[in-house]
N, C-alpha and C positions, 0 to 999 in steps of 0.2 A: 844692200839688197835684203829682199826676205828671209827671214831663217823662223825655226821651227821655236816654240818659245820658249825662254830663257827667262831668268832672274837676275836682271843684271845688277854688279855693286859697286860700282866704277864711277867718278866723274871724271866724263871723259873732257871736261877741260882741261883736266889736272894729269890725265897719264902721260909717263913717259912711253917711249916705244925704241923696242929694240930690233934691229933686222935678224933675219934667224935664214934659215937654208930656202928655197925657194921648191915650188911644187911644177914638177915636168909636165906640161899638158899636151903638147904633142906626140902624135903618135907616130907608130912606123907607117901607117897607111896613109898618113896627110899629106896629100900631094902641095900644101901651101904651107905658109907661115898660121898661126893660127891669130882669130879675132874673136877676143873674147869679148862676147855684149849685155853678159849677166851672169850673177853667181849666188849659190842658194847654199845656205849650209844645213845639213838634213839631220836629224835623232842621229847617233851615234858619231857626229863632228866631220861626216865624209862632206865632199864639196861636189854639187851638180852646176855645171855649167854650159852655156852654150856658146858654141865657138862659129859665129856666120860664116867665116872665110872657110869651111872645113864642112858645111851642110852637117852639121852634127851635134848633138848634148853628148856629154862628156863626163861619169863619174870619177874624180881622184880622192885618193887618202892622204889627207894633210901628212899624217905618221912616217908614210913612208915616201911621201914625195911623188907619188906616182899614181900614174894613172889605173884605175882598175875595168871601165869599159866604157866603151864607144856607143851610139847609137843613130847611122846616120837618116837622115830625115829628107823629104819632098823638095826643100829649098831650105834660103839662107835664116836662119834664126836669129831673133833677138831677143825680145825678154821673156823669161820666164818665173810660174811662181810655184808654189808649193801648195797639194791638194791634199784633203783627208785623204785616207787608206793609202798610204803608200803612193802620191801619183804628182804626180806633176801638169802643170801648163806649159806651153813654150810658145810664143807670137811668128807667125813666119809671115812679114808682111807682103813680098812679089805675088803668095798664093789667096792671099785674103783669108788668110785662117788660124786657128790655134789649133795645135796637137796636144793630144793628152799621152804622158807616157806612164810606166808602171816601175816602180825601184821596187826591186827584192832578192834577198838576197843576193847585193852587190850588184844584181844586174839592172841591166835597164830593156826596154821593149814599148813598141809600139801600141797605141790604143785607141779610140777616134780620131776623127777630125771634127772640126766645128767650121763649117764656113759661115763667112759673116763679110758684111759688106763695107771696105776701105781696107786703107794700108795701117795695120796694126801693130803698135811698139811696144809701149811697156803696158805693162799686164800685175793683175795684183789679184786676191780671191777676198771678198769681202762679204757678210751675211749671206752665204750661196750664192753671189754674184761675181760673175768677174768683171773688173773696174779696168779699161781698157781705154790706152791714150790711141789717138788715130791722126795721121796725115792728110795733106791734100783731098781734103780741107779737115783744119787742127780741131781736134773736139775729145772730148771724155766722156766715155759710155761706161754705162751698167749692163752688161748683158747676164740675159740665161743661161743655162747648159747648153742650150740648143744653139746657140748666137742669135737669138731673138732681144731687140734694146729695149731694156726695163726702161732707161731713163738718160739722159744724155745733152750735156752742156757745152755751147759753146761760147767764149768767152776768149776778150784780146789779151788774156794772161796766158793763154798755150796758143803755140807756134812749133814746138817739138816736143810732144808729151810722153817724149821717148822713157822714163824710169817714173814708176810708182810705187810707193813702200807705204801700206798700212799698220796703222801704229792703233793700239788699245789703248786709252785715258781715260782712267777713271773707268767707267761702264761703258764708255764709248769707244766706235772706232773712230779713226781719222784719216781719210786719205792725203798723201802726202805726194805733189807732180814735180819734179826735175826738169824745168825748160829750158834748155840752151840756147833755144831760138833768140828766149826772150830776158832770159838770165835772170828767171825766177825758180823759186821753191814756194808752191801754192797748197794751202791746208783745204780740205775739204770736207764736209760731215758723210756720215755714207748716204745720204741721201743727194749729193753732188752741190750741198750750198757753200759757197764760200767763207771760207774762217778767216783765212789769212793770208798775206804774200807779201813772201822777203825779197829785198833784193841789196845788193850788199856791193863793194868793187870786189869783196875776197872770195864773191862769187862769181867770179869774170866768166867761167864755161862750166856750168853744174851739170854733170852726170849721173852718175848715179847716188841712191839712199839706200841708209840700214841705219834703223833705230838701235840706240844704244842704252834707253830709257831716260825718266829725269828730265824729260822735256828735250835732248837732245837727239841730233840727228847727224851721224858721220855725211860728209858729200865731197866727193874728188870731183876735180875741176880738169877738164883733160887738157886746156895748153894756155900758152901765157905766161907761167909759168904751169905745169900739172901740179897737182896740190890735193892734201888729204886735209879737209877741214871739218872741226865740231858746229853746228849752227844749235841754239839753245833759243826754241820756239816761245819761249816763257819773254825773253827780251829780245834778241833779235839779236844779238852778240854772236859773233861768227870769230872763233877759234882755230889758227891753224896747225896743224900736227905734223904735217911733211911739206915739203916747199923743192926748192931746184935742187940744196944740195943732197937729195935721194934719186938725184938723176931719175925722176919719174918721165915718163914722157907718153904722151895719149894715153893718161890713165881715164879707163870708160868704167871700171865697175869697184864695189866693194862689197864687203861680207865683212863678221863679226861672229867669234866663236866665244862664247863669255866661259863657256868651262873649260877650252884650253885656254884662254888670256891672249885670245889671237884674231888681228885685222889682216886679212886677205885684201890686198893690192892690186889690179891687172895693169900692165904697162909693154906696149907693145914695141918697147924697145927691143931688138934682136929678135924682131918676127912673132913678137906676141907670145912666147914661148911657154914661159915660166909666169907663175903667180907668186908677186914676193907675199912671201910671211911677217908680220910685225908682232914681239908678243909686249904685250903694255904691262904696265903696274903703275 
């Protein structure tokens, strides 16, 4: 997933990883188990996530394991990404919209809507754009502020254009689409042209992305087995890092913290509960 940017000095074909205590993301008021469908890591290493089974974004602190505030929302949420000033996106595809919310100090709060027309998944923020996967029927848009489409491709490489992670190369960006429909990872320029598309067996169910730098890209695979793998866009070598014996199971998202040395996991083993911690070297 997106996070705020970082310098990373890692190759992550090469790190080991070590399990570490786990972060509680349910709350007392959750009438369900929770589902997490994306997670952002923000300036000061706190983790925003959104949890659809639970109608709500979700601020916790890695440090202490815990949650620090709730903020429930119109319907079920799926991805979101991270704005200037302190703000946030989140996609809620039932209502055909994006929400914008505000972090500060520790809290969270409601702030627009954006209606826009179709079922909306993963979401990224690109040159004041947001890069927005869509449903029934699969396409990837460039929309405004306003959810007006700059620009918008469709193409038989998305079928579930549910996770986007934009990466900067060089002076450029890159968009980067996670399809599980079609068990691709598709490059893209921000202008929506096609760069490139992996497809791999060790990418049998790809999920979600977070750039790790270096031409790599982490991507969990939620079953089959669930799997955390490095994919290295420079050759096309696909790396794996976690496999069956971490008992992952429907793992949908990941995150990357390079100043704590730590890969956030979701796995919805035991109700979606807890987000494991990995810290690598």
């Amino acid at each position: 997933m997106r996070s705020y940017h970082q310098s990373p000095q890692t190759d992550f074909t090469k790190v080991k990883l070590s399990r570490s205590a786990g972060i509680k993301v349910k709350s007392a008021t959750d009438r369900r188990g929770c589902f997490i469908t994306d997670l952002a890591v923000l300036p000061g290493d706190l983790l925003l996530l959104a949890d659809s089974m639970n109608q709500s974004v979700k601020l916790a602190d890695p440090a202490s394991g815990q949650l620090l505030d709730q903020l429930q929302l119109p319907g079920d949420p799926w991805g979101l990404c991270l704005l200037p000033g302190d703000r946030a996106a989140v996609t809620i595809p039932g209502k055909s919209t994006i929400q914008t919310i505000s972090i500060t100090m520790k809290k969270l709060s409601l702030q627009g809507v954006i209606n826009i027309k179709g079922q909306c998944y993963g979401i990224d923020y690109v040159n004041d754009y947001f890069v927005v996967g869509f449903q029934n029927p699969a396409n990837l848009a460039l929309l405004n502020k306003k959810g007006k489409i700059y620009k918008s491709i469709n193409h038989t490489l998305f079928k579930t254009p549910n996770y986007i992670c934009v990466t900067t190369e060089n002076t450029s960006k890159v968009i980067n689409v996670s399809d599980k429909g079609n068990k691709t990872i598709t490059r893209l320029s921000a202008e929506l042209q096609v760069l490139q598309s992996f497809t791999d067996p060790a990418l049998h169910d790809p999920r979600d992305l977070a750039s790790v730098g270096g031409g790599h890209l982490l991507v969990v695979n939620c079953g089959g087995p669930s799997t955390l793998s490095v994919l290295d866009v420079t050759t096309g070598q696909v790396t794996q890092l976690l496999g069956w014996e971490e008992n992952l199971n429907c793992t949908e998202c990941v995150a990357v913290s390079h100043t704590l040395r730590t890969v956030y996991v979701t796995d919805f083993l035991k109700g979606g509960d807890i987000i494991k911690q990995y810290k690598f070297r």
